[in-house]
C-alpha positions as CSV (number, residue, x, y, z in Angstrom):
1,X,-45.8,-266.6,239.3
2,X,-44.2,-266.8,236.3
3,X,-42.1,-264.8,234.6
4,X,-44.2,-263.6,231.7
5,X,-47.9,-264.5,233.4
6,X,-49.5,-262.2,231.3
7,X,-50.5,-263.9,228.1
8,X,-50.9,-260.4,226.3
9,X,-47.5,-259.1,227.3
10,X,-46.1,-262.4,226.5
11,X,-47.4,-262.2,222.5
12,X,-46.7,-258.2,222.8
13,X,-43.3,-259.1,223.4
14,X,-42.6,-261.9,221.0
15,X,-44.2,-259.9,218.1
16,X,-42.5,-256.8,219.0
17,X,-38.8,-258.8,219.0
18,X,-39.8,-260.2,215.6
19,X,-40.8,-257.0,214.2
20,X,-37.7,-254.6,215.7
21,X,-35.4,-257.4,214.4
22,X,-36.7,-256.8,210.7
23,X,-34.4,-254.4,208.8
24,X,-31.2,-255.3,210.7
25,X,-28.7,-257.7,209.3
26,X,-27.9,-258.7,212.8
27,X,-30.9,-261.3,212.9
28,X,-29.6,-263.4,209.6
29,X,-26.2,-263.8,211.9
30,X,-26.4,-266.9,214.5
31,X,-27.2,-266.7,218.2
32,X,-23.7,-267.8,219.6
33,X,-21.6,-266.1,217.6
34,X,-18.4,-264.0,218.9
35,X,-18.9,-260.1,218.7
36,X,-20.7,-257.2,220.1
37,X,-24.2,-258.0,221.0
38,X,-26.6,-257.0,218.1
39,X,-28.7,-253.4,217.9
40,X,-32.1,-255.2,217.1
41,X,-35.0,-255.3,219.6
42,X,-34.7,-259.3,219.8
43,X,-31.4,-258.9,221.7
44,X,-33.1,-256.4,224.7
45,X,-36.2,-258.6,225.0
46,X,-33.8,-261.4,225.2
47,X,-31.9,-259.8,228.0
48,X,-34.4,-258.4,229.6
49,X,-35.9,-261.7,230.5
50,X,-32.6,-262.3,232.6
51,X,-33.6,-259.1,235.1
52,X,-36.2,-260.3,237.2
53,X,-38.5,-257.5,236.3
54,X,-41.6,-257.1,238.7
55,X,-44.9,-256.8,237.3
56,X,-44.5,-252.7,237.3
57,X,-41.8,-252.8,235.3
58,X,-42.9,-255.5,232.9
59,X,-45.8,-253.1,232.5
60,X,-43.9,-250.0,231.7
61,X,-41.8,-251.9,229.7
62,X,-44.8,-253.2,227.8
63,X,-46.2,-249.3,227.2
64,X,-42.6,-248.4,225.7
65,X,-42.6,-251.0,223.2
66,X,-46.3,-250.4,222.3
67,X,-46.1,-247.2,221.8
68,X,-43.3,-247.3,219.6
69,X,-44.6,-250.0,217.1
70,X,-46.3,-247.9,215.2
71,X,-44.3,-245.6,214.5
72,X,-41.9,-248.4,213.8
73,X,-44.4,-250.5,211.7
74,X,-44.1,-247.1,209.5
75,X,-40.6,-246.9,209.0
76,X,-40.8,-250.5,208.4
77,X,-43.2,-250.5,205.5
78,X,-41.3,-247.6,204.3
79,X,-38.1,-248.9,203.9
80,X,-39.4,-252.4,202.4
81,X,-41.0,-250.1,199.8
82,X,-37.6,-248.2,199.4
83,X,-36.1,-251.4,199.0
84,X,-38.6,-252.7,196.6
85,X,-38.7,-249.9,194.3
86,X,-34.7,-250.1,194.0
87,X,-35.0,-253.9,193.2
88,X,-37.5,-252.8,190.4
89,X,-34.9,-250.2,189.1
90,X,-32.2,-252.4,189.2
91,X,-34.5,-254.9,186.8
92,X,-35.4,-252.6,184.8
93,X,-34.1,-252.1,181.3
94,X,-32.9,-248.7,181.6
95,X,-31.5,-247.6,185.0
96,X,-31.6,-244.2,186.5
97,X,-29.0,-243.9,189.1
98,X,-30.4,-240.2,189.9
99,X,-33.4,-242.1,190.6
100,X,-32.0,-245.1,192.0
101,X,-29.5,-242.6,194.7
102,X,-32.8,-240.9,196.2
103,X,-34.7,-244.3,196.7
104,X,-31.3,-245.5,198.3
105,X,-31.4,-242.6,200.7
106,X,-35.0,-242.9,201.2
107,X,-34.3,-246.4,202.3
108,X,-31.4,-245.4,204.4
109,X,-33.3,-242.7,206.2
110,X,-36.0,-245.9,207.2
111,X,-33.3,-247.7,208.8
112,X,-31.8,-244.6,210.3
113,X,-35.3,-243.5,211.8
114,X,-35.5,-247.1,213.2
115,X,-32.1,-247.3,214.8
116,X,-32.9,-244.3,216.6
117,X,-36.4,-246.0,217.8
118,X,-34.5,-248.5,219.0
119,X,-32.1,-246.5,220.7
120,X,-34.7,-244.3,222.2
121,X,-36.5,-247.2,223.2
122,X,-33.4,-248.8,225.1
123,X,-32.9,-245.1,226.9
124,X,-36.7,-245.3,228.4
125,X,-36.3,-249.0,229.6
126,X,-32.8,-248.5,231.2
127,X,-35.4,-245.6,233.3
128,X,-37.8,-248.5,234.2
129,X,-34.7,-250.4,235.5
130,X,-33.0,-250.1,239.2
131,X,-29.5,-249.7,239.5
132,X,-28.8,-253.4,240.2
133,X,-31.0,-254.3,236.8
134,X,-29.0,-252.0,234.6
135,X,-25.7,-252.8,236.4
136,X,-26.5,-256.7,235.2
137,X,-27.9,-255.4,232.3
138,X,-24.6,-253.7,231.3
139,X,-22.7,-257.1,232.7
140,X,-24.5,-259.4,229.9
141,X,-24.3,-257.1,227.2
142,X,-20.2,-256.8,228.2
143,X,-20.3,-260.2,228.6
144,X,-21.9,-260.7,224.9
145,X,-18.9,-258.2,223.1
């Protein structure tokens, strides 16, 4: 059997790592590079492929992610519109830095809402996980810093 045998948790899984990679400047950084290993939901896909997960687990894995993305799609489209509207203000010919400080923040609650997706998200899977599987989880993302 291999290792992602179900076709539908297979493109769950490579949509979900492109989406929770949006929004993080980690993702425009190469693969190899030195340093700690990156916050976005492309790293723990990535590593979790290296845990031998049975099908149970690749199923409650599965659930944790779903049910996150849309909640994550939402802070998504609402920090590309943050970002969007501070572009336009920037343009524009008069510039309201009032203005220009709450679309910031509005932006930077987004990413901050997503962050803490992600780090929620991590918490539930390391659950899923026996203590070998987080013990070599925590090994590769040492060995990654």
């Amino acid at each position: 059997m291999t290792r992602h045998s179900n076709p539908h948790v297979r493109r769950f899984l490579i949509a979900s790592s492109l989406a929770f990679g949006l929004g993080s400047g980690a993702l425009a950084q190469p693969e190899d590079r030195p340093g700690p290993m990156p916050s976005h939901g492309m790293g723990m896909h990535r590593m979790l492929r290296h845990l031998d997960l049975s099908d149970a687990q690749r199923d409650q894995v599965f659930k944790i992610f779903h049910d996150q993305s849309p909640a994550m799609h939402e802070r998504m489209k609402a920090m590309r519109a943050a970002r969007k509207d501070l572009e336009k203000l920037a343009l524009a010919s008069a510039f309201d830095r009032e203005r220009a400080r709450a679309i910031a923040d509005s932006e930077a609650k987004a990413i901050a809402d997503m962050e803490l997706l992600r780090a929620e998200s991590m918490a539930r899977v390391r659950q899923v996980l026996t203590s070998e599987q987080r013990a070599k989880l925590d090994q590769m993302r040492e060995h990654r810093r």
